[in-house]
N, C-alpha and C positions, 0 to 999 in steps of 0.2 A: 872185583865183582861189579858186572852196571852195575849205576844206578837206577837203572829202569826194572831190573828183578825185584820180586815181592818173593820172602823165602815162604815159603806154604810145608815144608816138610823137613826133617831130620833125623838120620840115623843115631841111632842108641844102645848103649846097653845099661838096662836095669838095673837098677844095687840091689839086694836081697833085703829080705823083708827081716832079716835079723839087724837091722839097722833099726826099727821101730822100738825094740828096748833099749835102746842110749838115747833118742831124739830126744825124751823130755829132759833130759840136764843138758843138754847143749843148747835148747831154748832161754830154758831157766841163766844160762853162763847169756845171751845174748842179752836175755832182758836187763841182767844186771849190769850191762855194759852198754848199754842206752840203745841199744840196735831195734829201730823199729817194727815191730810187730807183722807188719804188713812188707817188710823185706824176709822175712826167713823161709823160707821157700817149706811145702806140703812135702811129709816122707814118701808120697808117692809120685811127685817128680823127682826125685834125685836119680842121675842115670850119668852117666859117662855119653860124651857126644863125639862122635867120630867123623861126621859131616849133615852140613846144611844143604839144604834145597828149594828150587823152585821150580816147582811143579804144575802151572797153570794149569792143564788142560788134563781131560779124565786119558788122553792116550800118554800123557809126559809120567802119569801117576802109573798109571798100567806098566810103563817099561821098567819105572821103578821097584814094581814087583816083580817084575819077570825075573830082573837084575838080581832080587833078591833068593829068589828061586832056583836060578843058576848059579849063584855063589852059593846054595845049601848042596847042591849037586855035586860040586866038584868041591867041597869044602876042606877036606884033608891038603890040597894046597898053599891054604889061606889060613883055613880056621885051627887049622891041627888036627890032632885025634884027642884030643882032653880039653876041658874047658879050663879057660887061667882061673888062680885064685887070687882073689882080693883082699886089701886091709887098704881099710883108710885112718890113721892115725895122724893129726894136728891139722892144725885150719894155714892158710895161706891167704892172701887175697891178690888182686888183680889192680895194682898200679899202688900209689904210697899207703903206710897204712894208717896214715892219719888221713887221709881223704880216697880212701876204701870205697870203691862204686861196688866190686863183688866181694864175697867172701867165698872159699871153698876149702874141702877136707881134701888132705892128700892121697893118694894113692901110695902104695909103702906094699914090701913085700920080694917074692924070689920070681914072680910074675912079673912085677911091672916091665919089665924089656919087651917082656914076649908080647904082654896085652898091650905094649907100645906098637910095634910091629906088625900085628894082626890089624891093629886098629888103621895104622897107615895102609896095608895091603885091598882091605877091605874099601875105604878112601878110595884108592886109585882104581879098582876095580870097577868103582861108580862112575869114577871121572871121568874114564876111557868111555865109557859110551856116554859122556856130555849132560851126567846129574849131578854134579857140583857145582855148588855157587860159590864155596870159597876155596882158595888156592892155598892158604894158611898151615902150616903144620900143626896133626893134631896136640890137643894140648891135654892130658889126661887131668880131669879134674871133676871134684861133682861140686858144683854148686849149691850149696847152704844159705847163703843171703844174697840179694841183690837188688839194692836202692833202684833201681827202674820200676819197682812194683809200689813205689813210695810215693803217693804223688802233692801234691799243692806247694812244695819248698824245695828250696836252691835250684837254682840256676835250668832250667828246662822241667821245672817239675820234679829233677832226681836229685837229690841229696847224696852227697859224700858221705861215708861214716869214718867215725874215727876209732880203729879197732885194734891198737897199736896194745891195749891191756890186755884182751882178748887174747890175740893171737899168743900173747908171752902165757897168759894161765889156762889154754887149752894147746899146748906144745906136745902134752904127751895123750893126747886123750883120742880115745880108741872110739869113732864112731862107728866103725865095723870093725871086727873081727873078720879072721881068715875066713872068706867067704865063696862059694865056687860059684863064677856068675856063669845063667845059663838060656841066656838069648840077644840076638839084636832085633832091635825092633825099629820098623819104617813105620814114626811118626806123626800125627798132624800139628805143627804149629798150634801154642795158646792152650794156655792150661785149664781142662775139664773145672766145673763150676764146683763148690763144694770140697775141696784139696783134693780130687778125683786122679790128678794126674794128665796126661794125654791119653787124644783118641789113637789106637793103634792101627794103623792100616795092613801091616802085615807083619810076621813073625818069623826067625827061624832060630832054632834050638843051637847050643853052643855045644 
């Protein structure tokens, strides 16, 4: 990716709002494992991300709709004829887990292939007409904590967590149930004020 792109956008999909009755004992498991307060990310960003973008200009945003519009059109290629189901069961996190920058729930289930799949087709279907900014394989995951939203300590203002207990006594623990996700959504960058979530620029139904 330059270095001269600023990502302003990202595709998504939502996790179900049946994830709101388990969030408060997976807080309560973080607090009691010393995970900052101010990394655990609002139930209304959690979303599976399928690609980043930079969108500078109101025409580069426009095509990003368009894009979106025409993969709703022809979407029995891409999308299928059924939306996948989801479960996210145990946390994982992203590099050692004594110096944990993220934390996230896994995806688990008879779906994840296909929402693997879709997720990439949908990717390359952007990329071809030149709205991707990263070239990375997607990485299915939702995000539950992450030390970037932590600021004043270690090393760049982010702190490492150390969540090596964590992840052993939330192994089996079911933040979603079998869940039928039922949209991607085209993004703004920066989370809405008040754990609101993102601004949604456009929609289309799974």
């Amino acid at each position: 990716m330059p270095a001269a792109q600023r990502l302003t956008h990202f595709l998504s999909i939502p996790i179900p709002v049946a994830v709101r009755q388990r969030i408060g004992q997976l807080h309560a498991a973080f607090t009691s494992a010393g995970i900052p307060a101010a990394a655990v990310r609002p139930v209304a960003t959690l979303h599976l991300t399928i690609a980043v973008m930079a969108l500078e200009s109101a025409e580069r945003l426009a095509e990003a709709r368009r894009t979106l519009a025409e993969l709703d059109a022809g979407r029995e290629s891409i999308l299928g004829l059924e939306a996948p189901v989801l479960t996210l069961r145990g946390l994982a996190c992203l590099g050692p887990a004594a110096r944990a920058r993220v934390v996230y729930a896994v995806p688990v289930g008879p779906d994840v292939a296909r929402l693997q799949a879709m997720a990439e087709s949908v990717k390359a279907f952007f990329d071809a007409r030149g709205l991707v900014a990263d070239s990375r394989p997607v990485l299915l995951h939702v995000t539950v904590a992450n030390s970037v939203y932590v600021r004043g300590r270690g090393r760049g203002g982010r702190p490492a967590m150390d969540v090596r207990g964590l992840l052993e006594g939330m192994n089996d623990y079911e933040l979603l149930p079998a869940s039928r996700l039922d949209r991607i959504e085209l993004c703004k960058m920066g989370e809405l004020p008040d754990g609101r979530g993102y601004a949604v620029e456009e929609a289309i139904g799974l």
